[in-house]
C-alpha positions as CSV (number, residue, x, y, z in Angstrom):
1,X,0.0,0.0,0.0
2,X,1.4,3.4,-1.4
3,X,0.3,5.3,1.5
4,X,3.0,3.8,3.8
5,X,5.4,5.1,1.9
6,X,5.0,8.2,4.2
7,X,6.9,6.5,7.1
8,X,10.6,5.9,5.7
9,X,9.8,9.4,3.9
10,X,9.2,10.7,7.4
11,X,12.4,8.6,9.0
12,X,14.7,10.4,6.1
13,X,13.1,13.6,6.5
14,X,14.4,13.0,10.4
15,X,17.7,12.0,9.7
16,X,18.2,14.8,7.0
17,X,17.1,17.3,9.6
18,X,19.3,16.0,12.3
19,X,22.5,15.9,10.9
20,X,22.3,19.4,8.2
21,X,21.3,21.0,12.2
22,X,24.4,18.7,13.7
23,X,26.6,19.5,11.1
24,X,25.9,23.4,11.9
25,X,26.6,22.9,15.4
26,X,23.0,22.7,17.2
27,X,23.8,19.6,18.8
28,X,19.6,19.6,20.3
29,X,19.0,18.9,16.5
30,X,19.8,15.0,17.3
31,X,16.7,14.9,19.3
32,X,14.5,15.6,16.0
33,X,15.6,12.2,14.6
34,X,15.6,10.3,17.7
35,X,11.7,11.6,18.4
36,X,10.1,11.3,14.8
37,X,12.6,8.5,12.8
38,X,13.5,6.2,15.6
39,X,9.7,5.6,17.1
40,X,8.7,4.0,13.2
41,X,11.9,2.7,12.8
42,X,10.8,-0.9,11.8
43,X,7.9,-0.1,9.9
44,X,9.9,2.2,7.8
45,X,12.3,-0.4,7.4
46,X,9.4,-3.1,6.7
47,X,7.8,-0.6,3.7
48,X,11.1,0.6,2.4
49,X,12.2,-3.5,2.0
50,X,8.9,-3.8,0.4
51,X,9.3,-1.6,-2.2
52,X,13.1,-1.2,-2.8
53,X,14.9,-4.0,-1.3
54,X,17.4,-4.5,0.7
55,X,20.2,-2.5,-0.4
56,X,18.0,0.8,0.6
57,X,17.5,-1.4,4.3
58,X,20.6,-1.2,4.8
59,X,21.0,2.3,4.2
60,X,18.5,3.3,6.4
61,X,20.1,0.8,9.0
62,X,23.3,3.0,8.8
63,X,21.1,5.9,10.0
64,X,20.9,5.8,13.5
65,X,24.5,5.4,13.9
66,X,25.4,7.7,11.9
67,X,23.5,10.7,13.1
68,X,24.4,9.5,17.0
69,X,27.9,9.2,16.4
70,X,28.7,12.4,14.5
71,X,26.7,14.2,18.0
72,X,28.7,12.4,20.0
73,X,31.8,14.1,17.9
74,X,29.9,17.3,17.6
75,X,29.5,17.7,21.6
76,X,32.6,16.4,22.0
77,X,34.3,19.4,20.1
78,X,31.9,21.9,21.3
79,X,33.4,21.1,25.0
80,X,35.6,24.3,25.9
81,X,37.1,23.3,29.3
82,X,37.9,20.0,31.1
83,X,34.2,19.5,33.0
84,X,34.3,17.9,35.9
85,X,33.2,14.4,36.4
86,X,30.9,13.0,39.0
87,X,30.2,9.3,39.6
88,X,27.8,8.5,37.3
89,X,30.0,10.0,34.5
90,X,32.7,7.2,35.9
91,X,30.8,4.6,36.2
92,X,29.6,5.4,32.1
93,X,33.7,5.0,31.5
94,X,34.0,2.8,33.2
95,X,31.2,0.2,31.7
96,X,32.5,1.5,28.1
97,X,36.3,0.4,28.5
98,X,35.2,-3.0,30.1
99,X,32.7,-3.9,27.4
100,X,35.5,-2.6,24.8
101,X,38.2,-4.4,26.5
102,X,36.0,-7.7,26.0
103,X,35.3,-6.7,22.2
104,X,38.8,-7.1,21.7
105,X,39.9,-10.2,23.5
106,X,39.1,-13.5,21.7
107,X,36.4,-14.4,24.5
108,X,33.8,-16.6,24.0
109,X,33.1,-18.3,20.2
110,X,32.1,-15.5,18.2
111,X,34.2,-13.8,15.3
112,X,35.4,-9.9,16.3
113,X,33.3,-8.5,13.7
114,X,30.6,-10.8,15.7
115,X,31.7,-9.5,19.2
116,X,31.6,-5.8,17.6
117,X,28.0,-6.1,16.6
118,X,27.2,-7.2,20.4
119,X,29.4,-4.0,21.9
120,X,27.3,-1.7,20.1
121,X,24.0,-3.5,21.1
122,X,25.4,-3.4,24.7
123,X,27.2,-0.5,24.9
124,X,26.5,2.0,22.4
125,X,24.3,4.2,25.4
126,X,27.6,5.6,26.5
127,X,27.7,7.9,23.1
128,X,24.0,8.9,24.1
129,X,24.7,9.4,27.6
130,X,27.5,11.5,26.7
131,X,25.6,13.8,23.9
132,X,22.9,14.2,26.6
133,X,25.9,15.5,29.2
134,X,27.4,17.6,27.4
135,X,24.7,18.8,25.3
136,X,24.3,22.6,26.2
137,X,21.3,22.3,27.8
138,X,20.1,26.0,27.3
139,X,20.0,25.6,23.9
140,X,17.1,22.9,24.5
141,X,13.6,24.1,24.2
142,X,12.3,21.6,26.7
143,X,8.4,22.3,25.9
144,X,8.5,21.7,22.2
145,X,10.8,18.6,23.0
146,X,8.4,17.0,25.5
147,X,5.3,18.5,23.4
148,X,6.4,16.5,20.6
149,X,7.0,13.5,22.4
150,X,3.2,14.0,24.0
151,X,2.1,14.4,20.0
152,X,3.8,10.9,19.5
153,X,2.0,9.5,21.7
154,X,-1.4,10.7,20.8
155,X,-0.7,9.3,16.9
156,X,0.4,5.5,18.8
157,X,-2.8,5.2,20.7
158,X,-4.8,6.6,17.3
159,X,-3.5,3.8,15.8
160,X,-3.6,1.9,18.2
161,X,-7.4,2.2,18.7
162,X,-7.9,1.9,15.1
163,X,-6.1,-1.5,15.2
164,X,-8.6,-2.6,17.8
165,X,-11.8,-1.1,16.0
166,X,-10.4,-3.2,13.0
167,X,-9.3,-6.3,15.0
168,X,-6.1,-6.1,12.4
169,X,-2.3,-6.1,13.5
170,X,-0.8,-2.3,11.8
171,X,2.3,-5.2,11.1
172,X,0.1,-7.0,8.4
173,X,0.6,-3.5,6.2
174,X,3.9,-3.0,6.4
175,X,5.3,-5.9,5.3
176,X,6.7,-6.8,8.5
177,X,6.8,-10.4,8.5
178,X,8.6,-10.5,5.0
179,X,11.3,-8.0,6.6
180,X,11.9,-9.6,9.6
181,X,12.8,-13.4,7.7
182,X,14.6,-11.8,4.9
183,X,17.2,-9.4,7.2
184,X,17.4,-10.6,11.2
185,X,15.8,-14.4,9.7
186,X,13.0,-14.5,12.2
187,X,10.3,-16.8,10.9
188,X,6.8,-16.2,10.9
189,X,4.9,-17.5,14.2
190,X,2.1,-17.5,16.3
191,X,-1.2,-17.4,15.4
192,X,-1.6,-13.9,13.0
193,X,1.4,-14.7,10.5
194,X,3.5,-12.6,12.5
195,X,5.4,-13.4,16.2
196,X,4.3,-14.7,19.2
197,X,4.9,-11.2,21.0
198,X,1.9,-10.2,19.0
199,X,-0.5,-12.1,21.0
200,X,-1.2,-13.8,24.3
201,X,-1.1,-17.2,25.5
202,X,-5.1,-16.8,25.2
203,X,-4.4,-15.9,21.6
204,X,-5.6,-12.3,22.0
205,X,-4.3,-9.8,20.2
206,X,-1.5,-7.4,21.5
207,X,-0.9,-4.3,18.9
208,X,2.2,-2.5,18.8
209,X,0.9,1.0,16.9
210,X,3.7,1.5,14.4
211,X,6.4,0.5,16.8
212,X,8.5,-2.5,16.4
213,X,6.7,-5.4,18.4
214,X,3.9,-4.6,21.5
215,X,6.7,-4.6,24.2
216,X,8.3,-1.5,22.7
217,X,5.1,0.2,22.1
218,X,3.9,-0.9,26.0
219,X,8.2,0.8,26.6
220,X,7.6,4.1,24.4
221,X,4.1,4.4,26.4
222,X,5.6,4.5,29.8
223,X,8.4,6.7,29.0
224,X,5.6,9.2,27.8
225,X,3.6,9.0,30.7
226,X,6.8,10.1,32.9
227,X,7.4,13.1,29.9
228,X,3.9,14.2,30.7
229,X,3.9,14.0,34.0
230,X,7.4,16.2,33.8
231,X,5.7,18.3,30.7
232,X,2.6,19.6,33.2
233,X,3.9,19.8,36.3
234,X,5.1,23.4,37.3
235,X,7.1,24.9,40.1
236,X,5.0,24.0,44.1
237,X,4.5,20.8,42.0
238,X,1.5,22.0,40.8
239,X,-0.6,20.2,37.9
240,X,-1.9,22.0,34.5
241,X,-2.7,19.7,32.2
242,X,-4.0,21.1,28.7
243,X,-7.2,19.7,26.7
244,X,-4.2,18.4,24.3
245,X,-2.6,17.3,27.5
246,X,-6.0,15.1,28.6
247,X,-5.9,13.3,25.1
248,X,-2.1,12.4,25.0
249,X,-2.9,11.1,28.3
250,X,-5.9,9.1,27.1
251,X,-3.8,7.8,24.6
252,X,-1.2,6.4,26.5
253,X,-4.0,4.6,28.8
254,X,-5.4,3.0,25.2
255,X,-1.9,2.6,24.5
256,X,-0.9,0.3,27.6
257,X,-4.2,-1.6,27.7
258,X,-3.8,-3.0,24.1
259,X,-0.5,-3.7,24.1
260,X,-0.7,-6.0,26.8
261,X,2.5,-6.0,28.2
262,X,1.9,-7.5,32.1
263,X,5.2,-5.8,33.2
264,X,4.7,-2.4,31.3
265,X,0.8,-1.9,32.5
266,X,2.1,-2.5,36.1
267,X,5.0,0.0,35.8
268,X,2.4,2.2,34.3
269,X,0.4,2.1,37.8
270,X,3.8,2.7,39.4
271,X,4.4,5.2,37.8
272,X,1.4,7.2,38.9
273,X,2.1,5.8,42.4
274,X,5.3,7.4,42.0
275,X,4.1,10.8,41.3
276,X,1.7,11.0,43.9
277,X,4.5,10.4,46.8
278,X,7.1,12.2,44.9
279,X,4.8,15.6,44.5
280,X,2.9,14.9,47.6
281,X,-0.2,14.7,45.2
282,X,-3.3,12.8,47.8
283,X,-5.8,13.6,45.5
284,X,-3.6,11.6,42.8
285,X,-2.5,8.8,45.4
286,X,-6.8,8.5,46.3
287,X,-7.8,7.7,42.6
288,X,-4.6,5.3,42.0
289,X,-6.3,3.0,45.1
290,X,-10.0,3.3,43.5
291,X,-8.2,2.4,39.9
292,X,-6.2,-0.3,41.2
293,X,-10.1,-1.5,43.3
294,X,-11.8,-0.9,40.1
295,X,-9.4,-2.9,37.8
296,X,-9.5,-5.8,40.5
297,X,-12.9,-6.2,40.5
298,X,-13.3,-5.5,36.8
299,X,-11.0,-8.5,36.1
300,X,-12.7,-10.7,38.9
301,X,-16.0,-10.0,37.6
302,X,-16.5,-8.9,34.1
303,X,-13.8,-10.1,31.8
304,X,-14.3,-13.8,30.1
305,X,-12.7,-16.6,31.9
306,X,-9.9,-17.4,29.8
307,X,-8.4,-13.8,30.2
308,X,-9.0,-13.6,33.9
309,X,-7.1,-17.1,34.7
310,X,-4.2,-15.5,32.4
311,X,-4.1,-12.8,34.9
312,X,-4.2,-15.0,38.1
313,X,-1.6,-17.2,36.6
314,X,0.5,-14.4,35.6
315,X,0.3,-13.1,39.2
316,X,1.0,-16.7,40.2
317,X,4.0,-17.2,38.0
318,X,2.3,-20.4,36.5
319,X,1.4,-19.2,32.5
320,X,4.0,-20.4,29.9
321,X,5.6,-17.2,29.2
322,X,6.0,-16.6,33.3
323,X,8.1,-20.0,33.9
324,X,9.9,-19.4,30.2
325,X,11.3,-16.4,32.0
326,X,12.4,-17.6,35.1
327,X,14.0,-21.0,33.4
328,X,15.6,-18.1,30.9
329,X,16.6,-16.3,34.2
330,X,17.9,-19.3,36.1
331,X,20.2,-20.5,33.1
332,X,21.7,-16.7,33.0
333,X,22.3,-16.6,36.9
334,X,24.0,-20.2,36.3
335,X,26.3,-18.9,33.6
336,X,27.1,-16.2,35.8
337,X,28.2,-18.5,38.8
338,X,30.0,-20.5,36.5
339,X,32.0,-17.8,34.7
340,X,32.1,-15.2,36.9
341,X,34.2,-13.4,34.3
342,X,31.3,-13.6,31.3
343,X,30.9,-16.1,28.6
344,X,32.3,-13.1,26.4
345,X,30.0,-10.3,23.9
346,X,27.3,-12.1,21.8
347,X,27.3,-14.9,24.0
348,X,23.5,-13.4,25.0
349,X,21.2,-11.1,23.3
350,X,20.6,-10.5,19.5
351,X,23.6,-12.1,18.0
352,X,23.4,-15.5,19.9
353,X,19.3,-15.5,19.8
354,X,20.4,-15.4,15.4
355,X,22.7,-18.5,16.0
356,X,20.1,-20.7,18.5
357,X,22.1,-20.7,21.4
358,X,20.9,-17.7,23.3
359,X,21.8,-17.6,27.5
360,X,20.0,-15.6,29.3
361,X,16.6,-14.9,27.8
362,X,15.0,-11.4,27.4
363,X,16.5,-10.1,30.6
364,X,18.3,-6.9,30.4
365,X,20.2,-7.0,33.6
366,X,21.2,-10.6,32.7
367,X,21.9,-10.0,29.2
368,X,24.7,-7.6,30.1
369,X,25.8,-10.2,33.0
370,X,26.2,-13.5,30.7
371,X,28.6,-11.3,28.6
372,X,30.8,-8.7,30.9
373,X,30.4,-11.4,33.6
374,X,29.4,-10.1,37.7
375,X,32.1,-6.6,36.8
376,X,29.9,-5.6,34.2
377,X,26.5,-6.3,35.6
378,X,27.5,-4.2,38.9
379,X,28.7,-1.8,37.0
380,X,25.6,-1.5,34.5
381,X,22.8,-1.4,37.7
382,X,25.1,0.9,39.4
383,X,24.6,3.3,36.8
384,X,21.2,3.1,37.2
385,X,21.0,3.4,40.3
386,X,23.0,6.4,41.1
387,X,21.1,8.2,38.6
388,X,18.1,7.7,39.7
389,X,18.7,8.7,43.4
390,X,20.7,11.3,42.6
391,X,17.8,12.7,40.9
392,X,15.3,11.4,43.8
393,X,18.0,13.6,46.5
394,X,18.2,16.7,44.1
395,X,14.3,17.0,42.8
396,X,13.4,18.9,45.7
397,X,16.2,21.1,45.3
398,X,15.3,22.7,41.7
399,X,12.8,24.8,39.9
400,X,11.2,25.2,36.2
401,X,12.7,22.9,33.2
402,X,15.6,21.6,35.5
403,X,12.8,19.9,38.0
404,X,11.0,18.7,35.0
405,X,13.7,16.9,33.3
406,X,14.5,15.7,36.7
407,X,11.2,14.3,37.6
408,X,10.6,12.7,34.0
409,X,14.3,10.5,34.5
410,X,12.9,9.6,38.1
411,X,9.2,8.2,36.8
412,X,10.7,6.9,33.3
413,X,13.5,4.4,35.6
414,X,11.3,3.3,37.8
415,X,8.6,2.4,35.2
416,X,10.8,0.9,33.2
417,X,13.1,-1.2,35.7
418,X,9.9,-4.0,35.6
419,X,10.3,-4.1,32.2
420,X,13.8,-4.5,32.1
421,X,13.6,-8.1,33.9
422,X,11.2,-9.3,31.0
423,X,13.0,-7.5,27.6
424,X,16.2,-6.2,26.0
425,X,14.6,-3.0,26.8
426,X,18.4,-1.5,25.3
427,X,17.2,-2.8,21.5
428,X,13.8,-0.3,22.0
429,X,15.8,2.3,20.1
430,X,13.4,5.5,20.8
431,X,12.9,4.5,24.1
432,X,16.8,3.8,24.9
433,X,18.1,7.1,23.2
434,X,15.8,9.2,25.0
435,X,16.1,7.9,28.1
436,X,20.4,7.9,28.4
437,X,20.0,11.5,26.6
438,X,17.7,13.0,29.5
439,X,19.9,10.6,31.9
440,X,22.9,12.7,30.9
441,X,20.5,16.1,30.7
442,X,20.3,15.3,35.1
443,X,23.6,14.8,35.9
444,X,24.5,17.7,34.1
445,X,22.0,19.8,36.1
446,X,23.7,18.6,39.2
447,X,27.0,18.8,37.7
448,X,26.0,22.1,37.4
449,X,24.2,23.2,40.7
450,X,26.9,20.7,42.5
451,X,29.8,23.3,41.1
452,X,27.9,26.0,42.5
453,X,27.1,24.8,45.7
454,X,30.8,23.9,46.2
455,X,32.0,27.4,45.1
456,X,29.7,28.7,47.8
457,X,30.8,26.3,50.3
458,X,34.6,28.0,49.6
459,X,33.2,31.3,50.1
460,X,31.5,30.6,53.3
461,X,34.9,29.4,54.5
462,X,36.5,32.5,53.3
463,X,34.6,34.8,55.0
C-alpha cells in the first residue's frame, strides 16, 4: 500500500534534519531524529524493504549510527574546558572500557566483527549518555521537545485504537513479517502470521501501533507517561494539564491496555504511584487506590474466563511465558556463577538468539551479566541506580525545566526497571536514546548546581 510510503519518507526527512542541524553545530537537533525517525523505525524499514529492497534497508540501518555518532563528535568538540566528572559520568567510562576491553579479546566463540555487533548493542548508550551530558542544555527548548513527544503518543494510541476497532495487527501492512525473515531471519509464528509477541497465551491480540513489536510500544508508552507527567507539572509541584494534555494522556492509557504488556501496564500504575509520593499529590494517590479496586474487580467479575485465569496465573508465575522467563533467568544466573568473568559479547542477546544458542533470555540486567560477567553487571545497575537517586535527592532542590527533566528520569527508571527483567529494553531504540540523553540532561544539572554549591561552600569558609 502506497500510503505507507510516508513512514521511511518521514524517517529520512528526520535523519536529513538531524544531521544538516548537527553538522551546523546545534547539537539539540539530534533529538529531531531520535523523536520522529526512531519511534517508526521498523515499519519504515518493513515498507522501504517492500518496495526497494534491501540494499535501501541497509542504508537506512546506517542511519541511526550515523546521526548519534557524529553528536557524540559534535558535543565532543563543542566542550571548551575539562568539566568535571561525577560518579555516574565514571561509572559510564567505566562500563565502556570494560565492554570494549572484552570486544577485543578473543572471548567466547564469536568472530570480532561478531563481538563488535554485540558491543554496540550493549554499549553503544555511553555515546547517548554523553551527547545528553554535554549537550548545552540552554540551547534545549524543553516544551517543544516534551510537546512532541506528548504528540507521538497521541498518533500511537490513534492507531492503536484503530487497530482494535479493526481487530487487524498495523504489522500486516507494512510488510513486517517478510522484513523480519529476509534481514534478522526471524520466521513467521504465532497465530496472526507474524510473532508470538503479537499475541497472548489466550491468543488475544496485542498491537504495537507503528512501533516495532507490542513490548516497545507498552516501553515508548511508559516513558511518555513520565514526559507528561514532567511536561505539566510546574514549580510548588502543581498540575496543569491542557485539553491536548488530557488526550495524549488518554492515549497512552489506550496505549498500555492493548498492548498488553503485564510488566509495562504494572510499571504504568507505578508510575502514577510514583508521582503522587514524589509531588505529595493525595488527591492523585486516592484515585490510583480506586483504579487499582476498580481494575481488580473489573478483572474478577466482568472479563471472560480465559483472560482472567491469564491474569491469576501471571500473578502466580504459572502461564508459559511466566516460567519461560524464570527457566531463561535461572540459566543466566547459572552462567554467571559458573564464569564469573562472562561467557564473552554475543554470547546473549541478538547475535546469539540469530545462532540458537541464546543464554540468558530477554533479561536486560542478565543479558549484560552472561557477557561482561558479575564486573559488568555491577557496573551497569550501578549506573542506574546512582542516577536515579541522585535525581530522587536533588528534585526537591530545583525549579522550572531543571525539576522537570528531573522528575521525567525519576518516573521513566522506575517504570521501566519491571520491564527491564522481562525485555532487552536496550534494542527499544526510541525509548533507549531518550532515556540515556535526559539521563545525561540530570547529571549535568547537578554537575552544574553541584559546582555552585561547592563554590559557595569556599566562600562561606573565606569569609
Amino acid at each position: 500500500m502506497t500510503f505507507l510510503l510516508i513512514f521511511p519518507l518521514i524517517y529520512l526527512m528526520a535523519f536529513g534534519i538531524s544531521m544538516r542541524g548537527l553538522l551546523q553545530g546545534r547539537t539539540r537537533d539530534l533529538l529531531i531524529f531520535i523523536i520522529l525517525g526512531l519511534p517508526i523505525y521498523t515499519t519504515s524499514l518493513s515498507v522501504a524493504f517492500h518496495f526497494g529492497g534491501k540494499p535501501v534497508v541497509s542504508v537506512m540501518q546506517l542511519c541511526k549510527e550515523l546521526v548519534v555518532v557524529t553528536a557524540a563528535v559534535v558535543v565532543a568538540l563543542s566542550i571548551r574546558e575539562k568539566p568535571r566528572l561525577l560518579l555516574v559520568d565514571k561509572l559510564v567510562a567505566a562500563f565502556m572500557l570494560l565492554t570494549i576491553t572484552y570486544a577485543v579479546i578473543p572471548l567466547g566463540g564469536y568472530s570480532f566483527v561478531e563481538r563488535l555487533v554485540a558491543l554496540k548493542a550493549l554499549s553503544f548508550f555511553p555515546l547517548l549518555y554523553a551527547c545528553g551530558r554535554f549537550m548545552p542544555l540552554e540551547t534545549v527548548y524543553l516544551k517543544k521537545v516534551f510537546t512532541l513527544i506528548a504528540a507521538l503518543s497521541l498518533a500511537a494510541g490513534g492507531v492503536v485504537l484503530l487497530e482494535w476497532f479493526f481487530n487487524i495487527h498495523f504489522q500486516h501492512f507494512s510488510g513486517y513479517t517478510a522484513f523480519n525473515n529476509a534481514i534478522y531471519q526471524v520466521e513467521e509464528s504465532g497465530n496472526y502470521g507474524l510473532t508470538w509477541t503479537f499475541e497472548i497465551e489466550n491468543g488475544t491480540k496485542r498491537f504495537a501501533s507503528f512501533f516495532s513489536n507490542p513490548l516497545d510500544h507498552a516501553a515508548a508508552t511508559i516513558f511518555a507517561l513520565a514526559v507528561l507527567a514532567g511536561l505539566y507539572t510546574g514549580d510548588g509541584n502543581k498540575l496543569h494539564f491542557s485539553r491536548f494534555g488530557w488526550m495524549a494522556l488518554l492515549a497512552t492509557l489506550a496505549s498500555i491496555l492493548f498492548a498488553l504488556s503485564r510488566a509495562a501496564f504494572l510499571s504504568y500504575f507505578l508510575v502514577v504511584f510514583l508521582y503522587s509520593l514524589i509531588t505529595k499529590r493525595k488527591e492523585i494517590l486516592a484515585l490510583f487506590y480506586l483504579g487499582a479496586l476498580l481494575m481488580v474487580v473489573y478483572v474478577l467479575f466482568f472479563v471472560e474466563k480465559d483472560f482472567r485465569e491469564f491474569v491469576i496465573n501471571t500473578i502466580q508465575f504459572t502461564n508459559a511465558s511466566s516460567v519461560g522467563h524464570l527457566l531463561e533467568w535461572l540459566a543466566g544466573l547459572e552462567a554467571m556463577a559458573r564464569e564469573p568473568l562472562g561467557l564473552g559479547l554475543g554470547t546473549s542477546g541478538r547475535i546469539s538468539a540469530l545462532a540458537g544458542d541464546n543464554v540468558g533470555g530477554e533479561n536486560q540486567f542478565i543479558i549484560t551479566g552472561v557477557q561482561t560477567g558479575v564486573l559488568g553487571l555491577l557496573l551497569y545497575l550501578a549506573i542506574h541506580v546512582v542516577s536515579f537517586v541522585q535525581a530522587l535527592r536533588w528534585y526537591p532542590r530545583l525549579e522550572g525545566k531543571e525539576q522537570q527533566i528531573c522528575l521525567t528520569l525519576i518516573l521513566a527508571k522506575a517504570g521501566l526497571f519491571i520491564p527491564m527483567f522481562t525485555a532487552n529494553l536496550e534494542s527499544y531504540l526510541y525509548v533507549a536514546y531518550m532515556m540515556w540523553i535526559v539521563n545525561g540532561w540530570v547529571v549535568q544539572i547537578i554537575g552544574r548546581r553541584g559546582g555552585i554549591q561547592v563554590e559557595r561552600n569556599k566562600l562561606r569558609e573565606i569569609s
